[in-house]
N, C-alpha and C positions, 0 to 999 in steps of 0.2 A: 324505631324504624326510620322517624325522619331524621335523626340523629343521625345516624347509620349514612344514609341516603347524601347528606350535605356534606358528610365527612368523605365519602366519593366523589361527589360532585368539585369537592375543592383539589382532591389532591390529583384526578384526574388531567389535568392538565397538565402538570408537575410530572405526571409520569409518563407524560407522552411528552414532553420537550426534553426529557432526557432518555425516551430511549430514541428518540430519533440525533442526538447529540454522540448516543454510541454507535449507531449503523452510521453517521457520516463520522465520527473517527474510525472505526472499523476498515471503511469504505479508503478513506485518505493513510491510513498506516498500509493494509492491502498492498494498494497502487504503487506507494513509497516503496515495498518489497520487492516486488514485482519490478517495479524502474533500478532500484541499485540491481538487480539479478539480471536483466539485459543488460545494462550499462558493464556490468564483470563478464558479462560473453561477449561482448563486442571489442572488449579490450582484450581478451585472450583471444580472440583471434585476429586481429589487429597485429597482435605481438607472435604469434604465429606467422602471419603472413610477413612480417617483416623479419622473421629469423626464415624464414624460406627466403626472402628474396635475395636475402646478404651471404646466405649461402650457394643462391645460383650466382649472383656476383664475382663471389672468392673462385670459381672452378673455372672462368672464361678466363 
């Protein structure tokens, strides 16, 4: 039992600096998603807004 008991005790540590190493990669891949996925709507419509304007341009 104390066996037992030291063998938790040591690896306890060990498995909490890695699962906190996965919720902050988790957390930083997420965000990473999330920013390319605004970053490509802003640029369509960006690129929208300027195929609009060049074609109010062309009709005056």
């Amino acid at each position: 039992m104390d066996t037992t008991l030291a063998v938790l005790a040591g690896l306890t540590p060990s498995v909490g600096v890695g699962l906190l190493f996965w919720f902050a990669m988790r957390k930083i891949l997420r965000a990473d998603r999330h920013e390319r996925e605004a970053l490509e709507r802003m640029d369509r419509e960006a690129m929208a807004a300027a195929a609009e304007n060049t074609g109010n341009s062309a009709s005056h």
